[in-house]
N, C-alpha and C positions, 0 to 999 in steps of 0.2 A: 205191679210187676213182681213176680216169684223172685222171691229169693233162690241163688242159684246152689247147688253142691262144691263145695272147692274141689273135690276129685273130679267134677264133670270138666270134659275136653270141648274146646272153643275148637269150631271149624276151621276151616281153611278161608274162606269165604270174610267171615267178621275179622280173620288178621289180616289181611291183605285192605279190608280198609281201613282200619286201626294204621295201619304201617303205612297208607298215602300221605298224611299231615308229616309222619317223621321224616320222609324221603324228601321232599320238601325244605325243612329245617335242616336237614343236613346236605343237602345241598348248596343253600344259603353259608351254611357255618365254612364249608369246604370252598368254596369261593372266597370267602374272605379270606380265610386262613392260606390260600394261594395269596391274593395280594399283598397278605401283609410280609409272607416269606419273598418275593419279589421285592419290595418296598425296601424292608432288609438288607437283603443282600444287592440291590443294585445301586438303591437311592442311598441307603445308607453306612453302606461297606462294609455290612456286617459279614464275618465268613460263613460260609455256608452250614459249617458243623457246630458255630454256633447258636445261629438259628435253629436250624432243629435240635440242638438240646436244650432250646428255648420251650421249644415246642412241645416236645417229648416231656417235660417236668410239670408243663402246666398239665397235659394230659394225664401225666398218672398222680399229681395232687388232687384234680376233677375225680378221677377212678376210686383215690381213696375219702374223698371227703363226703363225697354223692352218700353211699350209704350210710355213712356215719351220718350227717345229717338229718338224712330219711327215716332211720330209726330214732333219733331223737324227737324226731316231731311226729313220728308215731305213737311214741311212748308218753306225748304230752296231756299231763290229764287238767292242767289247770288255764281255766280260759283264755288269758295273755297269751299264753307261748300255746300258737297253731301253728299248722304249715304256712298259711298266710304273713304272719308273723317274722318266720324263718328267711321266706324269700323276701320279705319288705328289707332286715337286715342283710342278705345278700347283696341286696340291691345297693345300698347305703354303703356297702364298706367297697362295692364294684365301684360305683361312683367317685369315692373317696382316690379311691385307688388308682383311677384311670386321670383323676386331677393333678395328684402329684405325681405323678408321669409326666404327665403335659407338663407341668411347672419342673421338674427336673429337665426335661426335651429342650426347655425354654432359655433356661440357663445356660445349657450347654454349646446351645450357637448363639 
């Protein structure tokens, strides 16, 4: 496979199927994130402008951490710390995270 020119322009054609798997995923993510704003506000009394400023923080902590992250594991030049690496710790501290949720939820009723 040639190596490509970074000034060469990608068609129309190869983003549009590039951009099928995200339409997809975000799909998915926007369904949920309906449920869980439902869930909220109906199941669990949250008010509505709470939720979406629920919403809205996680969204721009995601906006600002994404690249920050991305370039640190771009910038990794020693074999431990990959990208693989990065989301294994992602994953780990999502996990963590979403447990003592539950176990706070659990408490509370």
């Amino acid at each position: 496979m040639a190596n490509r020119d970074s000034s060469e322009k990608i068609g129309l054609r190869p983003l549009l199927i590039y951009a099928q798997a995200q339409t997809g995923l975000n799909l998915c993510a926007t369904l949920i994130g309906l449920h869980l704003l439902y869930f909220y506000t109906d199941r669990k009394c949250l008010s509505p402008s709470l939720a979406g400023l629920a919403f809205f923080l996680a969204l721009v902590l995601d906006a600002m951490s994404d690249p920050l992250v991305g370039n640190i594991s771009d910038r990794a030049r020693c074999y431990p710390i990959t990208r693989e690496s990065h989301r294994a710790m992602r994953d780990r501290l999502a996990a963590r995270s979403a447990a003592a949720e539950e176990e706070r939820a659990k408490s509370i009723a």
